[in-house]
ZADO-1210 file (C-alpha; in nm, 4 decimals, padded with zeros to 6 digits):
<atoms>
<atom x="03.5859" y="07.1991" z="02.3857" code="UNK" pos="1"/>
<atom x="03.7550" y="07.3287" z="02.1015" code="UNK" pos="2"/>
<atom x="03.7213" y="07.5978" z="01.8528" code="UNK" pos="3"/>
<atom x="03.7619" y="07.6358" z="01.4749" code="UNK" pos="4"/>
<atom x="03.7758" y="07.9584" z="01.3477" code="UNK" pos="5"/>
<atom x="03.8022" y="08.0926" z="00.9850" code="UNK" pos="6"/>
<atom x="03.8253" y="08.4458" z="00.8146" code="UNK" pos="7"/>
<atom x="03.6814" y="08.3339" z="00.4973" code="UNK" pos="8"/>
<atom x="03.3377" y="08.5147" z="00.3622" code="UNK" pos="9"/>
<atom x="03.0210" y="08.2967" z="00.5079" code="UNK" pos="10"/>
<atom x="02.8918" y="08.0802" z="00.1939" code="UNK" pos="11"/>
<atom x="02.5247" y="08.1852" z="00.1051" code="UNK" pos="12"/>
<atom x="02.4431" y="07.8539" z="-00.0388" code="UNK" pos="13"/>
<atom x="02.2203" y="07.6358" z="00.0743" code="UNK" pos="14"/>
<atom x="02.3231" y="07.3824" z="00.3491" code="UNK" pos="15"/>
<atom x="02.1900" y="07.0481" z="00.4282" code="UNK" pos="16"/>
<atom x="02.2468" y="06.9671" z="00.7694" code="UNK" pos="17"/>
<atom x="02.2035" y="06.6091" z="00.8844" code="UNK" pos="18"/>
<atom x="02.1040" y="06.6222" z="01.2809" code="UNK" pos="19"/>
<atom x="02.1596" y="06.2842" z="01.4553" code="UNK" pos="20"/>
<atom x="02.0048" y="06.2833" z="01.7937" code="UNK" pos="21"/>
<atom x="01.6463" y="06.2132" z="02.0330" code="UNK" pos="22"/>
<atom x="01.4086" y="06.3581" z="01.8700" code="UNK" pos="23"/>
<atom x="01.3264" y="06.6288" z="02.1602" code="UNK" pos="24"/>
<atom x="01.6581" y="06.7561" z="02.0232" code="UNK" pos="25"/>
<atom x="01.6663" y="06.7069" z="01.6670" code="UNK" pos="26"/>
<atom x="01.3313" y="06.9687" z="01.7035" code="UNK" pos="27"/>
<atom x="01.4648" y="07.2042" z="01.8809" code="UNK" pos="28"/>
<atom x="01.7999" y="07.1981" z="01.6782" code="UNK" pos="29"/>
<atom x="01.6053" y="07.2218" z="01.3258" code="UNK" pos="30"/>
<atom x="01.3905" y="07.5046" z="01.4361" code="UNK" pos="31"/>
<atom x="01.6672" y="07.7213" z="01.5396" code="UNK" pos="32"/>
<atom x="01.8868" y="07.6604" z="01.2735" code="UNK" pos="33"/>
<atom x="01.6337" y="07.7124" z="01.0470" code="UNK" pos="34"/>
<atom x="01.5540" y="08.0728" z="01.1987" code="UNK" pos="35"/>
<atom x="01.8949" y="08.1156" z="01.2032" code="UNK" pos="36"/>
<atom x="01.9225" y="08.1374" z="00.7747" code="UNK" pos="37"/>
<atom x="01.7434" y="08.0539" z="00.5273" code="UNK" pos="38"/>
<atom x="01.9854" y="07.8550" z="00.3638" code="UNK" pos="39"/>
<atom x="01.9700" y="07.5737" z="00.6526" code="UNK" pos="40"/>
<atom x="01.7633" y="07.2703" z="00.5455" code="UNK" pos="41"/>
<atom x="01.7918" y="07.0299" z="00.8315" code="UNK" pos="42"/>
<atom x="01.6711" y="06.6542" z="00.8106" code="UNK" pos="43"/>
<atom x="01.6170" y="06.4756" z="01.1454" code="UNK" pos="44"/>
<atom x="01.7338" y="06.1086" z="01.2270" code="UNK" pos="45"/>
<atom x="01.7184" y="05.9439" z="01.5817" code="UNK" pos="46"/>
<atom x="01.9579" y="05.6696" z="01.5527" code="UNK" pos="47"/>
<atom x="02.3116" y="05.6043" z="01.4007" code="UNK" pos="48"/>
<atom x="02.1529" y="05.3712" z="01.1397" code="UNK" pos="49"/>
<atom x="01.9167" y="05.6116" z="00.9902" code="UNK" pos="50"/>
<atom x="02.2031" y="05.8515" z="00.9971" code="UNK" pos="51"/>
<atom x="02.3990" y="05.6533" z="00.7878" code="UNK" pos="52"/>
<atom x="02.1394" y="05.5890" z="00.5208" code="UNK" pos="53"/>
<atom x="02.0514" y="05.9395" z="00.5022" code="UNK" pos="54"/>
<atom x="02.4300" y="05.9774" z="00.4544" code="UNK" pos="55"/>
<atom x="02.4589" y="05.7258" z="00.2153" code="UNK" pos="56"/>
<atom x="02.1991" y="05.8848" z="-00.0192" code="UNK" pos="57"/>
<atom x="02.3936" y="06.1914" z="-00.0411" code="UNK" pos="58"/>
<atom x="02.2615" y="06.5735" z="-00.0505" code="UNK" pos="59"/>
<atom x="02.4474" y="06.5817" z="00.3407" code="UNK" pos="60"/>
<atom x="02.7001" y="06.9113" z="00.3719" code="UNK" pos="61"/>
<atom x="02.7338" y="06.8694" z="00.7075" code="UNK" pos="62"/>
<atom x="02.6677" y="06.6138" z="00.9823" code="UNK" pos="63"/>
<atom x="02.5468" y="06.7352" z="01.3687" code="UNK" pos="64"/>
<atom x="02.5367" y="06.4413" z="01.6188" code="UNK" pos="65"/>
<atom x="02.5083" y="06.4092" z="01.9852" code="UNK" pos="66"/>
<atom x="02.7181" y="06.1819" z="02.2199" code="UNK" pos="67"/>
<atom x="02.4722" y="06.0057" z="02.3751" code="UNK" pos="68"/>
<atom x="02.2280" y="05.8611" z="02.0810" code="UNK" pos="69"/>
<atom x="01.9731" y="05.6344" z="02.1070" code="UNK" pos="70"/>
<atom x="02.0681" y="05.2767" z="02.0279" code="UNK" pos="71"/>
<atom x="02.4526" y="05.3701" z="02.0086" code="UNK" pos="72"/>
<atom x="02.7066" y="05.6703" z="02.0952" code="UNK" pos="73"/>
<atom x="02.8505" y="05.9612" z="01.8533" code="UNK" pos="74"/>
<atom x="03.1699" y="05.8815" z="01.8499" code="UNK" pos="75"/>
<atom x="03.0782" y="05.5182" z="01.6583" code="UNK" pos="76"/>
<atom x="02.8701" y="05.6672" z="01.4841" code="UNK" pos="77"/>
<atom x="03.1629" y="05.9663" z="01.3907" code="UNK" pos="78"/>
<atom x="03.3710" y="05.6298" z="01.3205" code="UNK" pos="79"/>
<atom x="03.1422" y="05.4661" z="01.0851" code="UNK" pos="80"/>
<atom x="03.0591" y="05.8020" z="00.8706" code="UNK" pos="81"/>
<atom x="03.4256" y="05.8545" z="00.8273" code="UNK" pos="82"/>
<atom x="03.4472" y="05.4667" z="00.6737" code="UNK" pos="83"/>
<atom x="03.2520" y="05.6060" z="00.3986" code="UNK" pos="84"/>
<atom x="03.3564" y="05.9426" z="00.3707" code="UNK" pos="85"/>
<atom x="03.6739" y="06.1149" z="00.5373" code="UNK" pos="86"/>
<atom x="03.5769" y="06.4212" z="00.4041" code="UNK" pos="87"/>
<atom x="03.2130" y="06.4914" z="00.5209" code="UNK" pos="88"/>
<atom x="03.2100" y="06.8035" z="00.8051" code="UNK" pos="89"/>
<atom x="03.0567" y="06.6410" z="01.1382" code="UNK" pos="90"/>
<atom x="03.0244" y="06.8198" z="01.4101" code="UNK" pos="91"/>
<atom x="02.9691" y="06.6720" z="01.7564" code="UNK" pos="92"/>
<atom x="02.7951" y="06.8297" z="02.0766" code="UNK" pos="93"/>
<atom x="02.8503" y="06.6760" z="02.4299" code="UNK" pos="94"/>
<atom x="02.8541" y="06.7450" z="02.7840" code="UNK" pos="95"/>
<atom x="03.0880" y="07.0856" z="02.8346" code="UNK" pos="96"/>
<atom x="03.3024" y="06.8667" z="03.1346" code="UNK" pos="97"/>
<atom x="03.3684" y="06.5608" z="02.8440" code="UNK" pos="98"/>
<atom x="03.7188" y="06.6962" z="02.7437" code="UNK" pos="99"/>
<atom x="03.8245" y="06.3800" z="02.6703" code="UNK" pos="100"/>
<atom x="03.5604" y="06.3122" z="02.4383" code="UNK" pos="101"/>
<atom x="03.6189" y="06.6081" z="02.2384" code="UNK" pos="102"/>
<atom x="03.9680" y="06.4891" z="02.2103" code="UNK" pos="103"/>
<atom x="03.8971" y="06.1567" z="02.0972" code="UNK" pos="104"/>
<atom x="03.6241" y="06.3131" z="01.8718" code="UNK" pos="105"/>
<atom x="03.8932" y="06.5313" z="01.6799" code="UNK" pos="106"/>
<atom x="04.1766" y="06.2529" z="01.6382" code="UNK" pos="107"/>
<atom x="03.8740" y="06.0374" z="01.5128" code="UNK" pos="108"/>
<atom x="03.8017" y="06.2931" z="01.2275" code="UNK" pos="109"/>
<atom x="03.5431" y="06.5480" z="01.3538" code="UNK" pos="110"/>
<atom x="03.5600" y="06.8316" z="01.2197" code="UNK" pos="111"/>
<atom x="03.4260" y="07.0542" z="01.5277" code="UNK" pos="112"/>
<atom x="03.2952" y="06.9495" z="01.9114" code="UNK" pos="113"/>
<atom x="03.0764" y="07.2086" z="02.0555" code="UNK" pos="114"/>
<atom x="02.9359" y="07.1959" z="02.4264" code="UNK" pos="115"/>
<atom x="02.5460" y="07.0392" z="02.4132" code="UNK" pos="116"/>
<atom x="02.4047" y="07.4053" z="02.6319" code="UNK" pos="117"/>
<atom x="02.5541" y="07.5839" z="02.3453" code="UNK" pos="118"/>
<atom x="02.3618" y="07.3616" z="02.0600" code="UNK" pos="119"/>
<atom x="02.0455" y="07.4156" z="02.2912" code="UNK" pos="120"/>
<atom x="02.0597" y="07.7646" z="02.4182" code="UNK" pos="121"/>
<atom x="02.3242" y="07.9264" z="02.1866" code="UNK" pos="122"/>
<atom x="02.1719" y="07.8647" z="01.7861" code="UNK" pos="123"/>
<atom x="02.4233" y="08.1235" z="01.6507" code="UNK" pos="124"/>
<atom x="02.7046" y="07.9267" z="01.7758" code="UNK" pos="125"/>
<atom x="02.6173" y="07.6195" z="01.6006" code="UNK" pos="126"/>
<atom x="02.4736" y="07.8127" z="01.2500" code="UNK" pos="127"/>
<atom x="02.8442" y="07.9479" z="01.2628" code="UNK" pos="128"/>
<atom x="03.0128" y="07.6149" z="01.3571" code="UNK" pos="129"/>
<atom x="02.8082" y="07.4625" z="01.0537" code="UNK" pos="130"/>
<atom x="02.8607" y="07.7263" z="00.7959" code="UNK" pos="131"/>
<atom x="03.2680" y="07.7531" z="00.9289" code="UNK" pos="132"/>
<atom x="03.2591" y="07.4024" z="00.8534" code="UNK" pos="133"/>
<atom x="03.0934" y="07.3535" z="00.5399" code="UNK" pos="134"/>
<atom x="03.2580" y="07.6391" z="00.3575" code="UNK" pos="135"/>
<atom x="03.6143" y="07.5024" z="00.4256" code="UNK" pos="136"/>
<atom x="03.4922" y="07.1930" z="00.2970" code="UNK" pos="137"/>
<atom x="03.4055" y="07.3559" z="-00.0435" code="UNK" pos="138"/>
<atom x="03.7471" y="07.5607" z="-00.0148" code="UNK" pos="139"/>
<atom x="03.8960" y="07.2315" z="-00.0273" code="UNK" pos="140"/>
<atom x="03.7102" y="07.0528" z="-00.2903" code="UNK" pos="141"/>
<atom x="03.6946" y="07.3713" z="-00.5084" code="UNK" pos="142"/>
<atom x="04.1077" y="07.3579" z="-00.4444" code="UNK" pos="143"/>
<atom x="04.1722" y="07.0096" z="-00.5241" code="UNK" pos="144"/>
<atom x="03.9183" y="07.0942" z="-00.8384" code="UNK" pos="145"/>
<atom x="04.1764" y="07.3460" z="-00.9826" code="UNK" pos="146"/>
<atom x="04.4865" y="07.1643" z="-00.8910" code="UNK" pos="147"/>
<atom x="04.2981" y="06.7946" z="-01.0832" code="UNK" pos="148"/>
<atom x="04.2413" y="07.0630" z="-01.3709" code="UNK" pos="149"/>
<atom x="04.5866" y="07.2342" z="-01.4045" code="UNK" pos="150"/>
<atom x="04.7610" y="06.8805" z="-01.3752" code="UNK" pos="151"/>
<atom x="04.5065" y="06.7648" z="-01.6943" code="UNK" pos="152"/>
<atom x="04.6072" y="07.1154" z="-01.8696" code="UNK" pos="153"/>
<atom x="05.0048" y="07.0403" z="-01.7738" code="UNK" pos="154"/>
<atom x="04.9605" y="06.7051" z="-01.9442" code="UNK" pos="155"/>
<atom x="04.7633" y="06.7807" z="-02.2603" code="UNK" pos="156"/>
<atom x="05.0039" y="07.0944" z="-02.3359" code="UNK" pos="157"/>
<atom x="05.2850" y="06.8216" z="-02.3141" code="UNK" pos="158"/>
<atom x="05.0766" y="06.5875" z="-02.5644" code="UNK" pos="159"/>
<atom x="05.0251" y="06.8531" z="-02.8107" code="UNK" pos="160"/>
<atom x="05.4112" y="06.9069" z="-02.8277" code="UNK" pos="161"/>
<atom x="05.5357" y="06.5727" z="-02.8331" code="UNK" pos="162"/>
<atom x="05.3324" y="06.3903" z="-03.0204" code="UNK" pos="163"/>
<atom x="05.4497" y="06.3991" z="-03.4195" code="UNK" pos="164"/>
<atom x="05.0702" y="06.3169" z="-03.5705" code="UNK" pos="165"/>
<atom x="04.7657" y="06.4185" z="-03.5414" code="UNK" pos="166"/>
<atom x="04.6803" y="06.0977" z="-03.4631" code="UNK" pos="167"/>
<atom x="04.8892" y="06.0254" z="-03.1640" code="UNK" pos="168"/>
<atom x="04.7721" y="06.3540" z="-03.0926" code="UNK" pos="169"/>
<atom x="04.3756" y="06.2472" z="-03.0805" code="UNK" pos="170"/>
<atom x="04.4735" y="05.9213" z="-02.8745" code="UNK" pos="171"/>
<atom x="04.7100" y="06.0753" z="-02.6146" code="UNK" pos="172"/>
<atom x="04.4193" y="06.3996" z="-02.5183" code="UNK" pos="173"/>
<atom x="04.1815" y="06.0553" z="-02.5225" code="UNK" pos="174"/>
<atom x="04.4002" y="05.8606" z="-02.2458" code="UNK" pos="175"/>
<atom x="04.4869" y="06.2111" z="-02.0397" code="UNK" pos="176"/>
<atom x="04.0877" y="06.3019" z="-02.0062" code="UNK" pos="177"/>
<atom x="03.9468" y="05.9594" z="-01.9671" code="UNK" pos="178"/>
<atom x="04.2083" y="05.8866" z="-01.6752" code="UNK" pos="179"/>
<atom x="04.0867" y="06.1824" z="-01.5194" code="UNK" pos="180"/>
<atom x="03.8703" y="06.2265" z="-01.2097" code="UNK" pos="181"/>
<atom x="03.5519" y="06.2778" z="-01.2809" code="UNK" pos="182"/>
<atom x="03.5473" y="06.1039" z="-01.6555" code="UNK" pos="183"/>
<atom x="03.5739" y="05.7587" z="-01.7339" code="UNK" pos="184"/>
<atom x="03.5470" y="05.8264" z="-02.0917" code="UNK" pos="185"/>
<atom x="03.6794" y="06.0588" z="-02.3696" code="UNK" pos="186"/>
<atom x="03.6655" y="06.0593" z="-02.7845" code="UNK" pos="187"/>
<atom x="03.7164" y="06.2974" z="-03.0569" code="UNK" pos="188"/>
<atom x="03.5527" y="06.2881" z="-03.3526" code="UNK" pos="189"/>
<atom x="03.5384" y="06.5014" z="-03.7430" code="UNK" pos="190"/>
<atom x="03.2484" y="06.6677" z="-03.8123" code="UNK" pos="191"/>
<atom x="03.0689" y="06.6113" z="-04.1770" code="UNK" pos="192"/>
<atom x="02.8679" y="06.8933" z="-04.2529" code="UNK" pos="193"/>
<atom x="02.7426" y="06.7214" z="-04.5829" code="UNK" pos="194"/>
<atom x="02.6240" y="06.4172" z="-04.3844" code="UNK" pos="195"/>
<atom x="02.5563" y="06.6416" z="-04.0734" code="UNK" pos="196"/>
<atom x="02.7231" y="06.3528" z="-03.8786" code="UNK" pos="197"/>
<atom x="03.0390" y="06.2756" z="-03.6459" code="UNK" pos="198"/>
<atom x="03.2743" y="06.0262" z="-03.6926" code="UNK" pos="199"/>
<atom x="03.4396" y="05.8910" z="-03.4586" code="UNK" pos="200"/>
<atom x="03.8371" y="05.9639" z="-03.5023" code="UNK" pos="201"/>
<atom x="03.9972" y="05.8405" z="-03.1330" code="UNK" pos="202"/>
<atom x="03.8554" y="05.7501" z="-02.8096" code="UNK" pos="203"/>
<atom x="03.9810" y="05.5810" z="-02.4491" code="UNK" pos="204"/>
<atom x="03.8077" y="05.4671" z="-02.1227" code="UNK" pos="205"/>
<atom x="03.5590" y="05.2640" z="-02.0119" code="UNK" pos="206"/>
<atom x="03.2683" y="05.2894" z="-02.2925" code="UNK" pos="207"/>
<atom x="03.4736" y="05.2708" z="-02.6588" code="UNK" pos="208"/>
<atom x="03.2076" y="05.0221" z="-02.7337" code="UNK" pos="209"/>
<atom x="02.9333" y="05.2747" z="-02.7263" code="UNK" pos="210"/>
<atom x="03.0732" y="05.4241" z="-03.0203" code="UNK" pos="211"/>
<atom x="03.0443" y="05.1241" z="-03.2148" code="UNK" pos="212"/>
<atom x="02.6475" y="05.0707" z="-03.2032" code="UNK" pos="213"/>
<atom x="02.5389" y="05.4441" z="-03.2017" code="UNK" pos="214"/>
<atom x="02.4621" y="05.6919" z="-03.5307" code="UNK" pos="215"/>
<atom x="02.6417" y="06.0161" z="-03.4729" code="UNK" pos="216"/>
<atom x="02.4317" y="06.2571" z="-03.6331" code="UNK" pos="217"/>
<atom x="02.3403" y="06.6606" z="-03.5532" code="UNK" pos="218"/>
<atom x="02.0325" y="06.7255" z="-03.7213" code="UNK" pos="219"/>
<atom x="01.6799" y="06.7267" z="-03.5243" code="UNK" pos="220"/>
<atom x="01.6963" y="06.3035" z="-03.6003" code="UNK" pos="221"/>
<atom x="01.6383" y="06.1190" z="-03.2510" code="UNK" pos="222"/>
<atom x="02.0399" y="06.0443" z="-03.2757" code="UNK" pos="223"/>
<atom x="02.0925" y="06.4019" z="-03.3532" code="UNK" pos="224"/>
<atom x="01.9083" y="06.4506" z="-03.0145" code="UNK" pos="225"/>
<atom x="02.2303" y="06.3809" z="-02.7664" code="UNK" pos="226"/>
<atom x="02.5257" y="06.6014" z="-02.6438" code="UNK" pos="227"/>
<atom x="02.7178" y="06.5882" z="-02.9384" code="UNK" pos="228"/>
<atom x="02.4396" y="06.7071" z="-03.1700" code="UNK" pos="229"/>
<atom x="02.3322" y="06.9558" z="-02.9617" code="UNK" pos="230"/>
<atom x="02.7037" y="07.1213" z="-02.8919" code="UNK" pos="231"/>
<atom x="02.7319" y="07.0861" z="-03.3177" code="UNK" pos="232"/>
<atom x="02.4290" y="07.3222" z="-03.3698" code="UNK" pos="233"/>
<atom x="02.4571" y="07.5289" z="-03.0425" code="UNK" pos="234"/>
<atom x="02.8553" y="07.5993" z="-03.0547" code="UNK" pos="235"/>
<atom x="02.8326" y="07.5486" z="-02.6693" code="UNK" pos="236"/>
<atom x="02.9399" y="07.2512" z="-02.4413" code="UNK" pos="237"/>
<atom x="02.6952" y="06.9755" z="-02.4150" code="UNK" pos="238"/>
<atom x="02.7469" y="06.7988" z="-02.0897" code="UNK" pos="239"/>
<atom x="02.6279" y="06.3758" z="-02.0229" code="UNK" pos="240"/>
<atom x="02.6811" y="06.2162" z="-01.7072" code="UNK" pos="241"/>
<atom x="02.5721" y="05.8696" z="-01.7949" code="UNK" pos="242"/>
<atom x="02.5514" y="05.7358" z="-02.1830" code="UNK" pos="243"/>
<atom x="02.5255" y="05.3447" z="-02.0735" code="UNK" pos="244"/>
</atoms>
């Protein structure tokens, strides 16, 4: 079996474990890494098609699965979680002798392959397995967060010194923002402070419609109410995830 081993500081945050397995093991498993931390929440599902759905509805950090499942194997079931996300730690227990299994396991995109005694008998091996797993996931994501950032930064800087207008200006930090991962959408707008509205001045992405059947405003009115009127008479950033 192999080993994974990291020097980075154990993550306190909580960690959603998805445990694939019979259910005499799934227990057992939950209970111990639940006395292991409290930051374990572990959700129990008994065949490779509940695991999936469970997966598909997100809030999973990390995946534990046995070899040996009922109505199908681990390593199809590794397979078919990796279809939908490469990224996802899983971690796979199986018989101590099943070198090969490990192996395939690992060039199939698990993340770690413990021994099944050591899953049973051994808790604090798999609570470190887990956390060693999940916290170089968030490494990574927090990593490729900074790097999507400084690239934005890198290309804004070079639209506020290239562009001759304040207009190109508006419509090339609209294009840079709304082609970047996570938005979809970007405008900029003037504030009126006599009108106590916002008018729209530039915008790109997917939603430049919405700006032409919606009332701008930032007083207490009900379309005074959104993120724009409440960053206008807060001074802080007003975040919306969905304005469809």
């Amino acid at each position: 079996m192999t080993t994974n081993e990291s020097t980075m500081a154990p993550s306190t945050d909580t960690i959603h474990v998805l445990h694939v397995d019979d259910p005499s093991v799934t227990d057992v498993v939950a209970s111990a890494l639940e006395r292991e931390g409290d930051q374990f929440v572990v959700r129990a599902a008994t065949t490779p098609d509940e695991g999936l759905e469970t997966v598909a509805d997100g809030d999973v950090d990390c995946v534990v699965a046995g070899c040996d499942l009922p109505d199908g194997d681990g390593l199809s079931f590794l397979e078919a979680v990796r279809e939908s996300d490469p990224d996802l730690p899983f971690v796979l227990h199986a018989d101590p002798r099943s070198e090969a299994v490990a192996e395939r396991a690992l060039r199939a995109g698990a993340t770690d392959c413990v021994p099944t005694e050591e899953v049973l008998d051994r808790h604090a091996v798999l609570s470190a397995r887990v956390r060693n797993a999940v916290d170089r996931a968030r490494a990574a994501r927090r990593a490729e967060k900074a790097q999507r950032v400084g690239r934005v930064v890198r290309d804004l800087d070079e639209a506020l010194a290239r562009a001759p207008t304040v207009a190109e200006v508006d419509d090339r930090v609209c294009a840079i923002l709304s082609d970047a991962e996570p938005y979809r959408f970007a405008w900029i707008g003037e504030y009126d402070p006599d009108s106590r509205t916002v008018e729209p001045r530039s915008s790109a992405g997917v939603a430049e419609a919405y700006l032409d059947s919606v009332e701008i405003r930032t007083d207490e009115r009900p379309t005074g109410l959104g993120p724009t009127g409440r960053a206008v008479r807060s001074g802080e950033i007003a975040v919306m995830q969905n304005i469809c």
